[in-house]
C-alpha positions, 0 to 999 in steps of 0.5 A: 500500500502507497510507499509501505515497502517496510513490510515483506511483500506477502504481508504488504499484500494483505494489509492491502487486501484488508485495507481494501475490504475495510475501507468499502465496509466503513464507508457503507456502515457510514451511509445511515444518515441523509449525506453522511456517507456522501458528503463525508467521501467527497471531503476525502476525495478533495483532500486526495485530489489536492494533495496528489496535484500540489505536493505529490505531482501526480495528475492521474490520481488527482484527476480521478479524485477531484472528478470523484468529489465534484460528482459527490458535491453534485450529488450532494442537494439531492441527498442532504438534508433531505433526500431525494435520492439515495446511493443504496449499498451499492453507491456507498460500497463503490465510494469505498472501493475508489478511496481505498484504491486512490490510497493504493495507487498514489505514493504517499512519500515527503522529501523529509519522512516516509508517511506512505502509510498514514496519510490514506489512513489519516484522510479517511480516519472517521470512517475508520473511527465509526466501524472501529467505535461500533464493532467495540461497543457491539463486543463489549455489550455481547451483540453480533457486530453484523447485526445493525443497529442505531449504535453509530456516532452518527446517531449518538451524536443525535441522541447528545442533542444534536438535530441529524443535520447538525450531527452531520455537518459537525462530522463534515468538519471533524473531516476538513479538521482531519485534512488540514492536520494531515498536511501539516504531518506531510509536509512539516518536520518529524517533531511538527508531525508527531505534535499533528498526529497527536491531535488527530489521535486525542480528537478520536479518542475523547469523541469515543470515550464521550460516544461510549459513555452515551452509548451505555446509558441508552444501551442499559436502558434498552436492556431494562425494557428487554429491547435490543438496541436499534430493534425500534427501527426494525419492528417499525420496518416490520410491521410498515411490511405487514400492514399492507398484506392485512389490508389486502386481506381484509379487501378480500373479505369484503 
């Protein structure tokens, strides 16, 4: 992956494969919220293009990143804040595969130190951030990590108080934040770098500790009234299925 030539060629070739594979699963974990999932690629997508165009001198990839984030950006009103259109998993999983690519293909090198393998990881640290945020709270609480449920930092960043709009704007800006710490660790000195990815690292984890916190209150709450987390939302899906075939039913006695 990008200038990770430290590592032997087979274990550089799995890390690529599960950076891959988990770049398109965080991306699509991200889609559960109007423009989340979109806005938050399109973000990404800038910071690589402008990063490959300025400092790397690589027009391919940064042809192909900007053209991706103004696609996005076009695509955006339809989608946010309220949709009209949706990407579905298919559009949200394609997201995912460009990024995780674009960071494959692109040399990620400085004259000063070999950052190849964090700047992809940095520009794409909140999605990264959620997947990882979840899958711990769902071990730690004893429910399946493929099971879904309304436990992401989306939606615990709604339950804090915050309107879906503002949850979502405020993750835009977590992502900006992100791409302006990560050119300082790319074209800074070691000691600058360390301070940036230091406050990369302190963001992330206050923003989970907070979000975990949060997460088990609601999460004992569910479990006093016997109701799994995010089981609302699928009992209400269920019985939207239902009633149609009911009145169907009912029609037919008539």
């Amino acid at each position: 992956m990008g200038s990770a030539n430290f590592l032997p060629p087979v274990l550089s070739q799995l890390f690529t494969f599960f950076w891959i594979i988990g770049v398109i699963n965080a991306l699509n974990l991200i889609d559960n919220m109007n423009g989340l999932s979109p806005g938050v690629a399109a973000i990404i997508a800038l910071s690589f293009g402008i990063f490959a165009n300025i400092y790397f001198q690589n027009t391919e990839v940064a042809l192909v990143s900007l053209m991706l984030s103004a696609v996005l950006i076009g695509f955006l009103p339809n989608n946010f804040p309220n949709a009209r259109i949706f990407m579905g998993d298919s559009g949200s999983m394609f997201l995912g595969y460009m990024l995780s690519m674009i960071g494959v293909s692109l040399s990620w090198q400085t004259t000063d130190i070999n950052i190849g393998i964090l700047t992809p990881i940095l520009l794409i640290s909140y999605p990264i951030f959620d997947v990882t945020f979840v899958t711990i709270n769902r071990i730690r609480s004893g429910r399946p990590i493929y099971v879904g449920g309304k436990d992401h930092s989306s939606h615990l960043l709604v339950k804090f108080g915050f309107s879906p709009r503002n949850a979502v704007l405020m993750i835009y800006g977590l992502c900006i934040l992100t791409s302006i710490i990560t050119y300082y660790i790319t074209t800074l000195d070691l000691g600058y770098a360390s301070t940036a990815l230091s406050i990369i690292l302190f963001t992330f984890s206050v923003l989970g500790l907070m979000l975990t916190k949060l997460h088990d209150k609601d999460y004992m709450k569910q479990k006093e009234k016997n109701t799994p987390v995010g089981q609302e939302s699928e009992d209400v899906t269920r019985i939207t299925s239902i009633t149609p075939n009911v009145s169907k039913k009912y029609n037919k006695i008539d």
